[in-house]
N, CA and C atoms as a LAMMPS dump frame, in Angstrom:
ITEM: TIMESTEP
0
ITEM: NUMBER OF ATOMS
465
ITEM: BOX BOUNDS ff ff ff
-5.0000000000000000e+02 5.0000000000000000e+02
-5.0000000000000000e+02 5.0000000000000000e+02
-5.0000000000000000e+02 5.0000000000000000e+02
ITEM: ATOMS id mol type element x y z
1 1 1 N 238.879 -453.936 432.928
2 1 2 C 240.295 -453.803 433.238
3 1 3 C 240.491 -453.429 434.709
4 2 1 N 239.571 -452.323 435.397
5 2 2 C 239.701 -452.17 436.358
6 2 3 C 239.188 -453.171 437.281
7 3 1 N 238.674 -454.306 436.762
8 3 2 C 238.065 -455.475 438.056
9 3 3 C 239.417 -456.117 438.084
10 4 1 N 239.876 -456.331 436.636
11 4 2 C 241.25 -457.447 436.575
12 4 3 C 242.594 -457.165 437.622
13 5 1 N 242.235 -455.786 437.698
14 5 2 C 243.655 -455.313 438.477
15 5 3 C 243.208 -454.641 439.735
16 6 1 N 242.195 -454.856 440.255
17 6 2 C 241.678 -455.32 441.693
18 6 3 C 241.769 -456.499 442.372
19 7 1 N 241.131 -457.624 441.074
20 7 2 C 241.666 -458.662 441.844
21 7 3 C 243.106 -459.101 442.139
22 8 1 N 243.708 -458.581 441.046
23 8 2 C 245.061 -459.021 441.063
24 8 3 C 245.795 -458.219 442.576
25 9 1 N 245.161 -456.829 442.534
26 9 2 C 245.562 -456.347 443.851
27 9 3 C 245.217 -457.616 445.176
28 10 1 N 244.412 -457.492 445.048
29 10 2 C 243.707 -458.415 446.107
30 10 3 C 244.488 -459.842 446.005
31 11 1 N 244.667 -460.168 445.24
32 11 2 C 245.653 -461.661 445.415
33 11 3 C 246.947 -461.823 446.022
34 12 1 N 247.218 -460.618 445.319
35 12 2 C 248.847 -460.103 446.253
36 12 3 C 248.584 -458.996 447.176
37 13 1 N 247.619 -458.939 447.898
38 13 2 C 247.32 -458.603 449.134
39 13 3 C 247.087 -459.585 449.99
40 14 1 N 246.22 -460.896 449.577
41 14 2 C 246.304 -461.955 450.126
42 14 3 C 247.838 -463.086 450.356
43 15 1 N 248.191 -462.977 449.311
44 15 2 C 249.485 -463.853 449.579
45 15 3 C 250.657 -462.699 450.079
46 16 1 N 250.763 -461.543 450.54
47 16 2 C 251.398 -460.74 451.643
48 16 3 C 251.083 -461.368 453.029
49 17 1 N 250.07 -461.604 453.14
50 17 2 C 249.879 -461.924 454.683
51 17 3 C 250.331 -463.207 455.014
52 18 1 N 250.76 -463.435 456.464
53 18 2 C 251.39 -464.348 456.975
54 18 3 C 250.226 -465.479 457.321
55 19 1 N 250.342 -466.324 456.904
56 19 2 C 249.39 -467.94 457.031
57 19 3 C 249.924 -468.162 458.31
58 20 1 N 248.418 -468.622 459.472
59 20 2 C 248.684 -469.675 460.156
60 20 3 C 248.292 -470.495 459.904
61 21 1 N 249.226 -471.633 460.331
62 21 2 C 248.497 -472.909 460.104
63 21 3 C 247.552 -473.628 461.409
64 22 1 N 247.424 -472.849 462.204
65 22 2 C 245.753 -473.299 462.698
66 22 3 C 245.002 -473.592 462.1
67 23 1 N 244.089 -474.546 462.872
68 23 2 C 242.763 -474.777 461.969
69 23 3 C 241.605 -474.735 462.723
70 24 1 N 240.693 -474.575 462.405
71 24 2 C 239.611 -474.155 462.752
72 24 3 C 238.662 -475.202 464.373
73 25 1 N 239.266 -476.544 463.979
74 25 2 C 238.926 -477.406 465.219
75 25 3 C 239.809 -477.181 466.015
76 26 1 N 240.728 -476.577 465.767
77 26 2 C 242.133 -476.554 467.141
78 26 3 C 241.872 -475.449 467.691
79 27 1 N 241.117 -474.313 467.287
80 27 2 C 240.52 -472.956 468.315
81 27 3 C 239.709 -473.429 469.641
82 28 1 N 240.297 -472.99 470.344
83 28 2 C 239.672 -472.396 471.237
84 28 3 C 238.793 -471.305 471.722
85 29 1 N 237.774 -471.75 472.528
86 29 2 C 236.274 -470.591 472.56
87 29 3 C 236.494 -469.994 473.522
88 30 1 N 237.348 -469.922 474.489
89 30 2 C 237.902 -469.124 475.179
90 30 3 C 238.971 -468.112 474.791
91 31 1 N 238.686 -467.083 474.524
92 31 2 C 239.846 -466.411 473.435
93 31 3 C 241.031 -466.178 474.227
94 32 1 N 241.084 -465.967 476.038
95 32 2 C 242.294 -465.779 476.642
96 32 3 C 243.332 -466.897 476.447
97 33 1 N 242.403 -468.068 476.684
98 33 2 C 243.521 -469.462 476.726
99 33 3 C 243.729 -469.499 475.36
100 34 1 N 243.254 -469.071 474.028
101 34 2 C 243.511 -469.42 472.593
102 34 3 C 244.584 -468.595 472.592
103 35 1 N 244.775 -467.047 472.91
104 35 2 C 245.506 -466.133 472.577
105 35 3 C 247.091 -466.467 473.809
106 36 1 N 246.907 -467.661 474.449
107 36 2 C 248.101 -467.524 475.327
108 36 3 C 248.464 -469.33 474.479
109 37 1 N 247.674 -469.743 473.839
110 37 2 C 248.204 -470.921 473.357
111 37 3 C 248.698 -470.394 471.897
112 38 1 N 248.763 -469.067 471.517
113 38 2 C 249.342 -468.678 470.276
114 38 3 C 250.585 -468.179 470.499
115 39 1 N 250.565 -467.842 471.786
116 39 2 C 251.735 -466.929 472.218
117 39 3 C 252.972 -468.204 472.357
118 40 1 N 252.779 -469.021 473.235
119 40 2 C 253.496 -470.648 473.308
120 40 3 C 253.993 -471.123 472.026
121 41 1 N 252.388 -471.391 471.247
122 41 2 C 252.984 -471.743 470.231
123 41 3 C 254.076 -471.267 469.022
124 42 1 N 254.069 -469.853 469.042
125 42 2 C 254.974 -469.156 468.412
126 42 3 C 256.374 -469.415 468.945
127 43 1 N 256.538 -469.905 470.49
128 43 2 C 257.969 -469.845 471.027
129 43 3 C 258.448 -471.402 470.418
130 44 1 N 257.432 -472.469 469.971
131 44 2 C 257.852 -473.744 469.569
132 44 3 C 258.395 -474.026 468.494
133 45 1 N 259.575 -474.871 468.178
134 45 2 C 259.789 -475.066 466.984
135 45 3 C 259.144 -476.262 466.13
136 46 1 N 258.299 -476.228 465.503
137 46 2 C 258.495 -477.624 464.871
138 46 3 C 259.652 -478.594 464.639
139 47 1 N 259.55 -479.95 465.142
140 47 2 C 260.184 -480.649 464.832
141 47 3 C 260.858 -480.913 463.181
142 48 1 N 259.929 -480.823 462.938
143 48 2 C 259.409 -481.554 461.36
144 48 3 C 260.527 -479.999 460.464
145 49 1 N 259.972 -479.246 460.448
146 49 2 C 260.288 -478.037 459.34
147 49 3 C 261.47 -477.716 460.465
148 50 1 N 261.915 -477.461 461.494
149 50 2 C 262.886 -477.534 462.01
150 50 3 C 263.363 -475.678 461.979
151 51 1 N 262.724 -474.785 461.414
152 51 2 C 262.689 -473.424 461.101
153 51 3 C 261.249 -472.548 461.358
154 52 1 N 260.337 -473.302 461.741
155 52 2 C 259.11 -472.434 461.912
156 52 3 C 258.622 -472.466 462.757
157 53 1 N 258.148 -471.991 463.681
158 53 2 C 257.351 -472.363 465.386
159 53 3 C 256.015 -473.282 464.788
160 54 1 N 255.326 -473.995 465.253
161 54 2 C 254.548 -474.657 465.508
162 54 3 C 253.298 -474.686 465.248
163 55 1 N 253.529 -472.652 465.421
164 55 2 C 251.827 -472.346 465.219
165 55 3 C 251.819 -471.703 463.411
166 56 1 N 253.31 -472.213 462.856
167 56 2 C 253.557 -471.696 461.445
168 56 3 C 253.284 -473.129 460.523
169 57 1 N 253.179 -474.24 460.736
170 57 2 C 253.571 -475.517 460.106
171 57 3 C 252.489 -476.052 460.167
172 58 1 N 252.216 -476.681 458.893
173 58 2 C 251.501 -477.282 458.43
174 58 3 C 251.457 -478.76 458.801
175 59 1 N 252.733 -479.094 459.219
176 59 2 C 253.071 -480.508 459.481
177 59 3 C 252.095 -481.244 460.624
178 60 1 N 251.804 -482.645 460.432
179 60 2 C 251.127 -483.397 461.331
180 60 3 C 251.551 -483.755 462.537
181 61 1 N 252.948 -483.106 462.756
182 61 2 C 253.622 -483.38 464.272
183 61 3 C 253.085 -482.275 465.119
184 62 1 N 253.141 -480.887 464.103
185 62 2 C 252.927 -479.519 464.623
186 62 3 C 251.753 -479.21 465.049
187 63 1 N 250.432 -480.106 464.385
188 63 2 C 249.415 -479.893 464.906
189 63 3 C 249.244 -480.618 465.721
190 64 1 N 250.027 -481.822 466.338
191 64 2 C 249.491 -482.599 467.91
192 64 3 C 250.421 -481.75 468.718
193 65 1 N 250.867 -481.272 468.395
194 65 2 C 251.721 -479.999 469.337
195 65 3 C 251.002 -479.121 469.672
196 66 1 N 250.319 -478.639 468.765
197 66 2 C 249.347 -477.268 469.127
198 66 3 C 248.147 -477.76 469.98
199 67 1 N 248.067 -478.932 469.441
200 67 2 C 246.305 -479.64 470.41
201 67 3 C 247.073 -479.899 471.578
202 68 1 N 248.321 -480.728 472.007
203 68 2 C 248.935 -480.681 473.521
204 68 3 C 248.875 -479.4 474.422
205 69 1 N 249.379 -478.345 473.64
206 69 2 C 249.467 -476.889 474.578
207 69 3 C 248.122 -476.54 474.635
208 70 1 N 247.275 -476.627 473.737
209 70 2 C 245.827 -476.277 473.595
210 70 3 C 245.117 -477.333 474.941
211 71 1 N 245.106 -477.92 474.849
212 71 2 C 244.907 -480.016 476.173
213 71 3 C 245.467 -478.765 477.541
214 72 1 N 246.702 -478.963 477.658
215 72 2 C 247.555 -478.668 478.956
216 72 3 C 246.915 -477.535 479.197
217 73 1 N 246.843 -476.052 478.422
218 73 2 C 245.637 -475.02 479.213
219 73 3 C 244.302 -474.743 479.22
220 74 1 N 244.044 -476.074 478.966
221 74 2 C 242.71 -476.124 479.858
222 74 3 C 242.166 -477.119 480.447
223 75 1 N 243.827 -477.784 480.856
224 75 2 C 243.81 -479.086 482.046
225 75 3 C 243.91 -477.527 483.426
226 76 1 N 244.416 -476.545 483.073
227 76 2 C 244.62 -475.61 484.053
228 76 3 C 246.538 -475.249 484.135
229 77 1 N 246.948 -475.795 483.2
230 77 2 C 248.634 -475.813 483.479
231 77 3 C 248.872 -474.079 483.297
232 78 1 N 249.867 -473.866 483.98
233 78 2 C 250.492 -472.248 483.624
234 78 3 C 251.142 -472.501 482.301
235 79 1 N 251.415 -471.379 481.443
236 79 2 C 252.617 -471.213 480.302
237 79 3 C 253.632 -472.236 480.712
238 80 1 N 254.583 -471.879 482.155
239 80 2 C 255.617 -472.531 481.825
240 80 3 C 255.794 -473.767 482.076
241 81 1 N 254.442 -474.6 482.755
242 81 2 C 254.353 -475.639 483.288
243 81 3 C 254.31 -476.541 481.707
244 82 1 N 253.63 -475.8 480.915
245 82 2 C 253.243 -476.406 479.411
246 82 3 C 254.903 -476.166 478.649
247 83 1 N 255.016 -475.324 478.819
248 83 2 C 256.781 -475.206 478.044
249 83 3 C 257.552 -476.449 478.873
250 84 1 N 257.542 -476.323 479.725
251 84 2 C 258.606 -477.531 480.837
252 84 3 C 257.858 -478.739 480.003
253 85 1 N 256.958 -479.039 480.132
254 85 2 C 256.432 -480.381 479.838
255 85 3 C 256.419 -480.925 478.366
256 86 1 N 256.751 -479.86 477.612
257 86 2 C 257.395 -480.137 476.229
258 86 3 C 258.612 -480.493 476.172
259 87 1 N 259.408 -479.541 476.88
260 87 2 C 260.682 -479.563 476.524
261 87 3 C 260.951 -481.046 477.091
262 88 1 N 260.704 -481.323 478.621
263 88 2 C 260.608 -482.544 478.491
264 88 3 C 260.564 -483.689 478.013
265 89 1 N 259.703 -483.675 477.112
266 89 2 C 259.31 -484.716 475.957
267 89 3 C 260.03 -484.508 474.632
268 90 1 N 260.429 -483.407 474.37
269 90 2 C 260.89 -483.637 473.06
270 90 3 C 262.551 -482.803 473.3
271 91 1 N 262.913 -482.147 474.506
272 91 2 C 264.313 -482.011 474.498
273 91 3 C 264.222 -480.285 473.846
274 92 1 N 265.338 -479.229 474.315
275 92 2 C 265.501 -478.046 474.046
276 92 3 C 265.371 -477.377 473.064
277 93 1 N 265.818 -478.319 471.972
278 93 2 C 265.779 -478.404 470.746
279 93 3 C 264.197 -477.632 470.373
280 94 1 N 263.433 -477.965 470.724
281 94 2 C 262.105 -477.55 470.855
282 94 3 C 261.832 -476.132 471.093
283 95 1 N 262.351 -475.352 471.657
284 95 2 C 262.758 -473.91 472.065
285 95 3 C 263.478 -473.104 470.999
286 96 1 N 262.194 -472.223 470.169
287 96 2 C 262.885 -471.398 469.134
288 96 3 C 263.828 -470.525 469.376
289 97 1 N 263.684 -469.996 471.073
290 97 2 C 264.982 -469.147 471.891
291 97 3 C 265.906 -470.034 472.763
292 98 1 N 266.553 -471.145 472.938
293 98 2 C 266.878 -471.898 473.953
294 98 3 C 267.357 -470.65 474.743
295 99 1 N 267.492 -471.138 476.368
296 99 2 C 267.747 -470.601 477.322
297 99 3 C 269.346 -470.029 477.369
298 100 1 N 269.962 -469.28 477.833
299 100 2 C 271.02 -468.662 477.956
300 100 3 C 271.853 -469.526 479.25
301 101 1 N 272.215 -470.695 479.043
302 101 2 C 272.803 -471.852 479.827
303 101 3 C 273.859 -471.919 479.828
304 102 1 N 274.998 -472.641 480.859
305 102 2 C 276.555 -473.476 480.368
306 102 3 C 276.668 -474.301 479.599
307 103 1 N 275.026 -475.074 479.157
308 103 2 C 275.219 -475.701 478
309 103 3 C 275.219 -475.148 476.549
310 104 1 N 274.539 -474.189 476.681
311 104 2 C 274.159 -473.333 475.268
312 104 3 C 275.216 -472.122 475.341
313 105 1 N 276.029 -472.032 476.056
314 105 2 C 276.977 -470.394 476.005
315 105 3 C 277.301 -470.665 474.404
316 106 1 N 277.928 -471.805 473.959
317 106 2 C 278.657 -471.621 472.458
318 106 3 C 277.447 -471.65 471.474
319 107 1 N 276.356 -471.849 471.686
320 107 2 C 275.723 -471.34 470.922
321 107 3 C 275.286 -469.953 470.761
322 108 1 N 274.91 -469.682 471.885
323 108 2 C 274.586 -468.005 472.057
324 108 3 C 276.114 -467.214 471.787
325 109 1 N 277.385 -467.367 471.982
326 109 2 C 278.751 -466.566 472.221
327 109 3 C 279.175 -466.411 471.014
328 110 1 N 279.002 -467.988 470.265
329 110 2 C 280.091 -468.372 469.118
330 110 3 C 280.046 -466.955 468.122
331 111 1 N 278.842 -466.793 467.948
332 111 2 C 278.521 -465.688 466.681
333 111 3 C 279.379 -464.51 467.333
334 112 1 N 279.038 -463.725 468.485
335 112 2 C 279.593 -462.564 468.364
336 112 3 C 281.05 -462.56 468.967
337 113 1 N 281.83 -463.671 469.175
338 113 2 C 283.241 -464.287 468.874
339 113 3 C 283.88 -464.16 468.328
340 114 1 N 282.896 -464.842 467.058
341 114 2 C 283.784 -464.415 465.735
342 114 3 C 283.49 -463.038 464.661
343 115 1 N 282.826 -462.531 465.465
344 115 2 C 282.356 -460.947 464.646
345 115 3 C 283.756 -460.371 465.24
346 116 1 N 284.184 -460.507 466.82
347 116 2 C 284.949 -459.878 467.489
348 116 3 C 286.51 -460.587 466.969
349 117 1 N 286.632 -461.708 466.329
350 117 2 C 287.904 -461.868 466.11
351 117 3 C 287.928 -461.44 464.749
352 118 1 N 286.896 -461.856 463.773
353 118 2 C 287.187 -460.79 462.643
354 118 3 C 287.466 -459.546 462.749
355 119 1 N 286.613 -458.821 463.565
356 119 2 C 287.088 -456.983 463.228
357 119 3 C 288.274 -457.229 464.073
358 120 1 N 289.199 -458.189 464.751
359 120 2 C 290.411 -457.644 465.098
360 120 3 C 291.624 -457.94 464.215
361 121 1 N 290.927 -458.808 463.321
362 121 2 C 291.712 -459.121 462.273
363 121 3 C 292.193 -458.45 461.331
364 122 1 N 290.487 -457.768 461.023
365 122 2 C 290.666 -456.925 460.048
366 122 3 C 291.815 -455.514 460.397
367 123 1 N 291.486 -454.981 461.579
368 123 2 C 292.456 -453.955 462.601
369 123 3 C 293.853 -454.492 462.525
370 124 1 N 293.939 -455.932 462.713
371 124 2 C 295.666 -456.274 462.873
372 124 3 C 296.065 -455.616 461.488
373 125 1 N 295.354 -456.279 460.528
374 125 2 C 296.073 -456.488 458.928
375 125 3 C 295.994 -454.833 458.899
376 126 1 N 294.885 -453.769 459.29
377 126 2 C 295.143 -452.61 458.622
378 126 3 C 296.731 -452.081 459.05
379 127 1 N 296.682 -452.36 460.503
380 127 2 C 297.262 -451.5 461.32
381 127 3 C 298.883 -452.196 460.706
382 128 1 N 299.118 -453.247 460.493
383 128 2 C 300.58 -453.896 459.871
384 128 3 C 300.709 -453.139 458.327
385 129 1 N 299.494 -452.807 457.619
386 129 2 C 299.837 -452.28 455.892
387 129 3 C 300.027 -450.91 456.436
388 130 1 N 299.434 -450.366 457.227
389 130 2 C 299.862 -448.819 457.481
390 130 3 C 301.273 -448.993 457.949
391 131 1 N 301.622 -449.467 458.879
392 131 2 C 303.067 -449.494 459.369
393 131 3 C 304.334 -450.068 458.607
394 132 1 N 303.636 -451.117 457.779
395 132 2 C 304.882 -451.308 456.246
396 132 3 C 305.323 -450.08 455.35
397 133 1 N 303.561 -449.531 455.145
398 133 2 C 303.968 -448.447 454.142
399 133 3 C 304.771 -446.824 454.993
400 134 1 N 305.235 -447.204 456.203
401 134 2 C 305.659 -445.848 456.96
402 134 3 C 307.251 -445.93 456.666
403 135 1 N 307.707 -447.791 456.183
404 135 2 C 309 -448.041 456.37
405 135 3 C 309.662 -446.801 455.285
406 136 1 N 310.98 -446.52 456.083
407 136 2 C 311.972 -445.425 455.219
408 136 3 C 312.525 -446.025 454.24
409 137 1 N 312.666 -445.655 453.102
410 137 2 C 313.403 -446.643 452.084
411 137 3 C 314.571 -445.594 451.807
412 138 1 N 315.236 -446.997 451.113
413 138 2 C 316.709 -446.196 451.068
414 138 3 C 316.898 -445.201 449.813
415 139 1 N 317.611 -444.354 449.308
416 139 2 C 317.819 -444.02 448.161
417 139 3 C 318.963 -444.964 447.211
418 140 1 N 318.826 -444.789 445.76
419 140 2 C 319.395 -445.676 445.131
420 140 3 C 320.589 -445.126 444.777
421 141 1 N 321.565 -445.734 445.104
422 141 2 C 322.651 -445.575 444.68
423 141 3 C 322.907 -445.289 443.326
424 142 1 N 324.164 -444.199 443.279
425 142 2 C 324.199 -443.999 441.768
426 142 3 C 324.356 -445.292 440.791
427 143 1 N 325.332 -446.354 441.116
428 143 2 C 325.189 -447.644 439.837
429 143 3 C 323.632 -447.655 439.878
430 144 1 N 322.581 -448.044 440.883
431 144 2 C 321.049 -448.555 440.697
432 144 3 C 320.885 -447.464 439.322
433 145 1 N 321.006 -446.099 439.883
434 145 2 C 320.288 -444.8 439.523
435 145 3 C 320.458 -444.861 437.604
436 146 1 N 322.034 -445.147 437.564
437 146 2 C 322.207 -445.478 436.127
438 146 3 C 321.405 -446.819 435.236
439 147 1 N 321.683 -447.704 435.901
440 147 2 C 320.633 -449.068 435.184
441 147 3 C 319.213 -448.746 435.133
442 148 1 N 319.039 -448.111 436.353
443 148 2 C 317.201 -447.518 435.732
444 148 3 C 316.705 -446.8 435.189
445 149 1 N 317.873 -445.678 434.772
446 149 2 C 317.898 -444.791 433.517
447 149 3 C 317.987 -445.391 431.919
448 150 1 N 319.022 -446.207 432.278
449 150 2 C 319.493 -446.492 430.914
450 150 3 C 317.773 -447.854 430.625
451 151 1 N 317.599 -448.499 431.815
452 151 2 C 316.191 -449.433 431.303
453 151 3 C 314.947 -448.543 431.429
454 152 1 N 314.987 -447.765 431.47
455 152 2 C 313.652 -446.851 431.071
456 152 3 C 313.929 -445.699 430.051
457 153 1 N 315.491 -446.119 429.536
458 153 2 C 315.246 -445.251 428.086
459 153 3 C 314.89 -446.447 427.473
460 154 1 N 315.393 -447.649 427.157
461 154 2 C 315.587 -448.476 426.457
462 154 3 C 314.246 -449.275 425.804
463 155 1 N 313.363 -449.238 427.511
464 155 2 C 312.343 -449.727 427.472
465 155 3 C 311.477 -449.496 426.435
């Protein structure tokens, strides 16, 4: 019993951890250029899965992606010479952070826009129900005063 629920520990200790999808021919034996082609690759998006960087995907686009950045530093390219030369080829889209641009402001703005026109919304509507409920109301005239007597005996 106690092996059964070791391994079982151990299985869901294993499927806790985060999978890369590297593979073993795409390492590099230089561990600086491997560990700066992980760093890249994490900033890439896959095309394909369109939600995971590059160095997360299993996909066959993602791994000629990883062998390109893997190629480019140790043609001698810097980081950003290898980022430029992607984006290049496959367009911004490619950039799990795109850049903070005049083209991208509504992407980066839109969200906290509308966080900022909601909470003023929410503020208009409070601030109008507080100020309805401040209105003075009138008192009821004696005819009212009688009909709502006589319909709440009746009732």
């Amino acid at each position: 019993m106690k092996r059964l629920l070791g391994c079982l520990g151990l299985v869901l200790l294993l499927a806790m951890t985060p999978g890369l999808a590297v593979e073993l021919d795409e390492v590099l034996s230089d561990t600086v250029l491997e560990n700066r082609a992980r760093e890249l690759s994490a900033e890439l998006r896959c095309l394909v899965c369109q939600n995971q960087s590059i160095d997360d995907s299993d996909a066959p686009l993602a791994r000629d992606l990883r062998i390109l950045v893997r190629k480019r530093l140790t043609e001698g390219d810097t980081d950003a010479e290898v980022i430029d030369f992607i984006v290049a080829r496959y367009g911004e889209f490619v950039l799990l952070k795109p850049p903070f641009a005049p083209h991208t402001w509504a992407l980066w703005l839109a969200m906290p826009a509308l966080l900022l026109a909601g909470g003023l919304a929410i503020f208009i509507a409070h601030w109008r129900r507080q100020g309805a409920l401040k209105v003075p109301l009138e008192p009821l005239s004696g005819d009212e005063q009688s009909k709502l007597e006589r319909l709440l005996k009746d009732g």
